[in-house]
C-alpha positions in Angstrom: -164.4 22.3 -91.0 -160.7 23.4 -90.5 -161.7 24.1 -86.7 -160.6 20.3 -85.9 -157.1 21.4 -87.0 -156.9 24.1 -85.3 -157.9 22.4 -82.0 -155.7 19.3 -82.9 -152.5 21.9 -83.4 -153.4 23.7 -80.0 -154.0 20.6 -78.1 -149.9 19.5 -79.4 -148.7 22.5 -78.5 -150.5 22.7 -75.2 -149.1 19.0 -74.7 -145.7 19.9 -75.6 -145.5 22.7 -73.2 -147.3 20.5 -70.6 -144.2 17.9 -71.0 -141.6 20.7 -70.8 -142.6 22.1 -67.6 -143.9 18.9 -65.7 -147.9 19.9 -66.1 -149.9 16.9 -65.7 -153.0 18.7 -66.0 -154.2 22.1 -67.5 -156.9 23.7 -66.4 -157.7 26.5 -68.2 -157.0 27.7 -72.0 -156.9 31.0 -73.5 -157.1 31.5 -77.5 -157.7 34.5 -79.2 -159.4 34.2 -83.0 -158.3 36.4 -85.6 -161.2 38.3 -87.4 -160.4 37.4 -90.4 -160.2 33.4 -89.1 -163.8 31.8 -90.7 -163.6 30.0 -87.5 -167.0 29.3 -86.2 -166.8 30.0 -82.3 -169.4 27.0 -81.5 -167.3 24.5 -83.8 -164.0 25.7 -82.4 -165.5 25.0 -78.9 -167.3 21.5 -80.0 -164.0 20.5 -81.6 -161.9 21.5 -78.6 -163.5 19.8 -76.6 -163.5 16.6 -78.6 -159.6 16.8 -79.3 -158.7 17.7 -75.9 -160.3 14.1 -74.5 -157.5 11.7 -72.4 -155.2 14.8 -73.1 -153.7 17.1 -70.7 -156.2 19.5 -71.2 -159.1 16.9 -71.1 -162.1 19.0 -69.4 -160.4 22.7 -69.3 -161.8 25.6 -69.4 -161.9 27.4 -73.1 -161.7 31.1 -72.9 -162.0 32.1 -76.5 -161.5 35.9 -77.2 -162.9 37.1 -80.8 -160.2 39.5 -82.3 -161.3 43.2 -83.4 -161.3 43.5 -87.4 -159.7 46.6 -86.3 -157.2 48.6 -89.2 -155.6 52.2 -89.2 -156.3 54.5 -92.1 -153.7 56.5 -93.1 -155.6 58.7 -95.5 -158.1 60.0 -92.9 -155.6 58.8 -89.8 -158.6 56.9 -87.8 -159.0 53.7 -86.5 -161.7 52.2 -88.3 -163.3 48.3 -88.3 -163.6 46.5 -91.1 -166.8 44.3 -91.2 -165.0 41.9 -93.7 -161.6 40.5 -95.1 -162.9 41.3 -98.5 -163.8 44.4 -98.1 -160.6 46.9 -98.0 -161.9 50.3 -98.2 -162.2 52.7 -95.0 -165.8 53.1 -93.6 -165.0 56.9 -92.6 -163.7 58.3 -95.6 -163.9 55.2 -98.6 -160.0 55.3 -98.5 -157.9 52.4 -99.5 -155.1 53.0 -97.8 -155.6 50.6 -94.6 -153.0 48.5 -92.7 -154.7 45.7 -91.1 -154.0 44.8 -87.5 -156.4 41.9 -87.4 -155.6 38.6 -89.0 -156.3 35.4 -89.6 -154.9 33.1 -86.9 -155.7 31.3 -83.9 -153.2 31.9 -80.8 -152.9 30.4 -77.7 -152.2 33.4 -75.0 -152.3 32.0 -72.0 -152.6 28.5 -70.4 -153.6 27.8 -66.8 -152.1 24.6 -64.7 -153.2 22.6 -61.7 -150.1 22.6 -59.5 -148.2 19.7 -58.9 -147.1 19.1 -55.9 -142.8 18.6 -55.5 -142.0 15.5 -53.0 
């Protein structure tokens, strides 16, 4: 289950950024999963959740956004979605000459913050 990683490496960097900019408490994070990630949505969420406890983030909201498997095919010039990382040939036209636009990460995009009130 490499979803506890993940959530361990987002919770330090949502930390560190916390720190940086005097954030004592976020409210709401964004991630976006790769298609090609293997990362189970439910675990990701469960695991979240778990990591972010006496955190910064402790009770947030997760927004998670499910990336496109999309890829442009430059024999028959179309967009086209791949259904799988294994499988490299162009649905339209069973060309192989793709370039993949999806991968296989997990980003943050975009944090919210409770303000903080400046005495």
């Amino acid at each position: 289950m490499h979803e506890i990683t993940l959530c361990q490496r987002a919770i330090e960097l949502i930390e560190a950024q916390a720190l940086q900019h005097g954030v004592t408490r976020v409210t709401g994070v964004w991630l976006e999963v790769g298609a090609f990630s293997c990362v189970e949505q439910s675990a990701l969420e469960f695991c979240f959740e778990l990591v972010a406890r006496e955190t910064v983030a402790e009770g947030c909201e997760l927004h998670i956004h499910q990336q496109e498997a999309e890829c442009w095919c430059h024999d028959c010039r179309q967009h086209v979605q791949l259904l799988s990382s294994l499988v490299r040939r162009c649905p339209l036209c069973a060309g192989s000459n793709l370039r993949v636009v999806a991968d296989d990460g997990v980003q943050i995009k975009r944090l919210e913050v409770e303000e903080t009130n400046h005495v």
